[in-house]
C-alpha positions in Angstrom: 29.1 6.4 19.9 26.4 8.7 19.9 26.0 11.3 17.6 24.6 14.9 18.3 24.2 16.5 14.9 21.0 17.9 14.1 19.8 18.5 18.0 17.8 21.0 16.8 15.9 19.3 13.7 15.5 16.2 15.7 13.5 18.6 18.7 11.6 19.8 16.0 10.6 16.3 14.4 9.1 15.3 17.6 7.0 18.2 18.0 6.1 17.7 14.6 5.5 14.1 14.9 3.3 14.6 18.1 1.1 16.8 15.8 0.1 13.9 13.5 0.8 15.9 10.5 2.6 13.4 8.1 6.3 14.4 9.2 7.4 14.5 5.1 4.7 16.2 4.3 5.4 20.3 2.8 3.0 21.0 6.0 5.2 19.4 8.6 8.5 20.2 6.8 7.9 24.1 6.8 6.8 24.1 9.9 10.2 22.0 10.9 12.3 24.6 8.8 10.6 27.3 11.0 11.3 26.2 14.0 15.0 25.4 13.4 15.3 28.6 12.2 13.8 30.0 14.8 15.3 28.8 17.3 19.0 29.1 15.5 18.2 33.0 15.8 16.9 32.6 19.6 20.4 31.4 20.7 21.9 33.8 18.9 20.1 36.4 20.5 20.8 35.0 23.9 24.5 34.8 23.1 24.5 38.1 22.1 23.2 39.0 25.7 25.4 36.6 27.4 23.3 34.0 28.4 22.9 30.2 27.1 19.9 29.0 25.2 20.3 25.0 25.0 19.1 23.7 21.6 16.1 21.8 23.1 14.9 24.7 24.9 15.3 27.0 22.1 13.5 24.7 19.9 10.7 24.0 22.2 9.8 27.7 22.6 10.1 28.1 19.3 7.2 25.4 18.2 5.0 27.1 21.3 5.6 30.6 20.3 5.0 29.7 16.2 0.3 30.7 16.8 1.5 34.0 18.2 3.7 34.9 15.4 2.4 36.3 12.0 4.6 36.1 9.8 5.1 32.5 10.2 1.4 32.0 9.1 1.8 34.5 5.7 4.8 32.7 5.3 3.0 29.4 5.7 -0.1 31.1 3.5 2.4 31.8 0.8 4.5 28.6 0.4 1.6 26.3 0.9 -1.8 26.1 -0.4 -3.8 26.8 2.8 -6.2 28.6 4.6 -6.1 31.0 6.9 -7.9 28.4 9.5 -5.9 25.3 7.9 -3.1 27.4 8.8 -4.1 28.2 12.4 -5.1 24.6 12.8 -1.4 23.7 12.0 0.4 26.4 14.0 -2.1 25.5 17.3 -1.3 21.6 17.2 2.2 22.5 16.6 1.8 24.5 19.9 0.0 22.0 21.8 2.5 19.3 20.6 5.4 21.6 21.9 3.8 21.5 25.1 2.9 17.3 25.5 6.6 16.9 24.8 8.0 19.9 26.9 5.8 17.7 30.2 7.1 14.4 28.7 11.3 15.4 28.9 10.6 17.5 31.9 10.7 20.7 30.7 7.8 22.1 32.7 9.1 25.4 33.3 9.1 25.9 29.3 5.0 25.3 29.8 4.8 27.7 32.7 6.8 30.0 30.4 4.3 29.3 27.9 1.1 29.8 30.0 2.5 33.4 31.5 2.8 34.8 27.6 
C-alpha cells in the first residue's frame, strides 16, 4: 500500500536534502516549513482561480521562488542566528537544489518557468 501523506513535506525534504544543509538542522527545517507553507497558500490561490496546482509543482516553485522573496529572509534573519549573506547562501542553494530536482522528475517546464522570472 502506498501512502501519500505529507506530499508536500516530502518535496520539500528533497530540495532540502539536495542542498547539503543537514536536513534536521533549524536551517533546513525553516526553510522546509517555508516551503510547505508556501506552497499550501499557492494551491489555494490557484483554487481560488479555478485552476489546479499539484503538490509537487507547488512545492517546487515554492523552493525556486524562496531568493526572490524578502520576507522569507527577515523571517529566516529573525528565527535563526544568521547573516544576511549566510542567509542568501541558504535561500540560493535552496533555489538551485529546486531546480537539479525539477530536471531529475521531469519537471523542466518548472525551470523554464524559473529562468523567464
Amino acid at each position: 500500500m502506498i501512502v501519500l501523506f505529507f506530499v508536500r513535506r516530502r518535496w520539500a525534504v528533497r530540495v532540502l536534502t539536495e542542498t547539503g544543509l543537514p536536513i534536521r538542522g533549524p536551517t533546513a527545517t525553516l526553510l522546509i516549513d517555508l516551503i510547505v507553507w508556501g506552497a499550501k497558500q499557492s494551491e489555494a490561490t490557484a483554487r481560488a482561480a479555478g485552476q489546479r496546482l499539484p503538490k509537487a509543482e507547488s512545492v517546487l516553485l515554492m523552493a525556486m521562488g524562496l531568493p526572490r522573496n524578502p520576507t522569507v529572509a527577515a523571517r529566516m534573519m529573525r528565527s535563526l542566528p544568521m547573516t544576511q549573506e549566510q542567509t542568501s547562501q541558504a535561500l540560493d542553494a535552496t533555489r538551485t537544489a529546486a531546480r537539479v530536482i525539477a530536471r531529475a522528475y521531469g519537471f523542466d517546464n518548472l525551470v523554464a518557468l524559473d529562468d523567464a522570472r
